[in-house]
N, C-alpha and C positions, 0 to 999 in steps of 0.2 A: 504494500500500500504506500501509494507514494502520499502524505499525508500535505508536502509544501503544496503540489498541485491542489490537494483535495480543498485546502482552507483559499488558496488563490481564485478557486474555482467559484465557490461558495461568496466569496465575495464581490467578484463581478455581477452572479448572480442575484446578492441581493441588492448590490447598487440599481442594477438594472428594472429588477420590479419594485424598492423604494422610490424611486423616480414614479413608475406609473401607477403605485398606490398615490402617492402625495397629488399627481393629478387629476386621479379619478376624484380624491377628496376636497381639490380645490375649484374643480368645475361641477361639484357635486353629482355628478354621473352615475348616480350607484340607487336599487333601490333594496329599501327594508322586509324582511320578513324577520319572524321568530319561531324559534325552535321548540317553546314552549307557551300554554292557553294564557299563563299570565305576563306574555309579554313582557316578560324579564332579559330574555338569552337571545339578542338580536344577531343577525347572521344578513348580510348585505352579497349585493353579488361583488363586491371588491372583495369578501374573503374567499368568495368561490372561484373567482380570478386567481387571486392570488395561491389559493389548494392548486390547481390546477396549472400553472405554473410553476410553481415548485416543483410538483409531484412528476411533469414532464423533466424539468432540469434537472434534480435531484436524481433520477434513474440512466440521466447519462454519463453524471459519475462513480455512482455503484451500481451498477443495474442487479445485481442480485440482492441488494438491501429492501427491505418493508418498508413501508412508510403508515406511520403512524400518523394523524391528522386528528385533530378538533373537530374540521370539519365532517369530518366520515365516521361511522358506527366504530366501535371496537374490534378486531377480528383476532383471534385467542390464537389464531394461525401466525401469528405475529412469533410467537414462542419457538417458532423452529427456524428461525432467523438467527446468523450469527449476528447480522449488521442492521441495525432499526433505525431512521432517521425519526425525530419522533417532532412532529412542525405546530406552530400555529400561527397560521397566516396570516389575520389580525389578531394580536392580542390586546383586548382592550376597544372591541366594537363598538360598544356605543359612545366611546369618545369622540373612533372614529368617525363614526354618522351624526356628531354634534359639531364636530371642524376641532376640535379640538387638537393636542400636540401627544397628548398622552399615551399612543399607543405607541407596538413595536411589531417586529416581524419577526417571530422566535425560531430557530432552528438547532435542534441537537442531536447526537449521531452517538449512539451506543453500539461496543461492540461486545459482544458476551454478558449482556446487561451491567458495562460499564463503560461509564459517559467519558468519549473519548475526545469530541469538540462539539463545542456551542459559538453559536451566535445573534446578535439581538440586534437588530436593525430598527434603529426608530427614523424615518422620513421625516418627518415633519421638524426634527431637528438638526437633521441632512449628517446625522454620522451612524457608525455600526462600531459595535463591538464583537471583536471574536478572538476565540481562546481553544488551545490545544490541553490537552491534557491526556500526554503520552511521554512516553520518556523508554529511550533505550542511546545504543550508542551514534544514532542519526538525527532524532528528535528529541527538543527537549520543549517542555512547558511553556507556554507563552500566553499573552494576553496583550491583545493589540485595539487601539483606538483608530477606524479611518472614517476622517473626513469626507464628507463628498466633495468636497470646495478644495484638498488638497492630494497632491500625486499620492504624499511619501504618507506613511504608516507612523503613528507615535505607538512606540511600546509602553506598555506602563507596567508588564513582569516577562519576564524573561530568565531563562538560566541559560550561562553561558556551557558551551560544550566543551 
């Protein structure tokens, strides 16, 4: 597993659908339904976009991983998976569908049911975070802030190898 591709990957990615989340929420383009009678547990098609997106991207850098979603029922077949990406497309819906800054675009990747990178994309405040959490004699541990307004990556943990 080549893990620098994997997190390089992953971050294009979500630059790419934070961009088109942030302007599906700023031309308000998106409509509401709920998940449940009392309209508590909103679900917009920007997160069905967004499931759906992922769930494309995401299988073209593991294509034998599950993917686990918010948006989709549970499936217990999930368990004969070594690699589960486990997503929520929007996290914090009804911020989203109020214009607010508060949500994020979550993404994390277990392998043997343990969580080997994560990353949280908030749009509306145009940066991501993402972090490895692997360690052998090629990869070490990291935790990186990127801007979308800037090229270069700020670290903010790191082990040196």
């Amino acid at each position: 597993m080549d893990f620098n591709n994997l997190v390089d990957n992953v971050d294009l990615i979500l630059e790419e659908l934070s961009k088109k989340i942030l302007e599906i929420q700023t031309k308000k383009d998106f409509q509401i339904e709920y998940k449940d009678l009392e309209q508590k547990d909103p679900l917009t098609t920007a997160d069905l976009y967004a499931h759906h997106f992922l769930e494309k991207e995401l299988n073209k850098i593991l294509p034998d991983a599950y993917i686990l979603s918010e948006e989709e029922k549970d499936d217990l077949k999930r368990l004969k998976y070594d690699w589960i990406w486990i997503i929520d497309p929007i996290d914090g819906t009804r911020d989203f569908a109020q214009n607010k800054s508060s949500y994020a675009i979550s993404i994390g990747l277990l392998y043997k049911n343990n969580p080997i990178f994560g990353a949280i994309s908030m749009p509306a405040e145009n940066y991501m975070v993402l972090g490895l959490n692997y360690s052998n004699e090629i990869y070490k541990p990291f935790l990186y802030i990127h801007y979308f307004n800037k090229p270069e990556k700020e670290y903010l943990y790191e082990v040196s190898i």
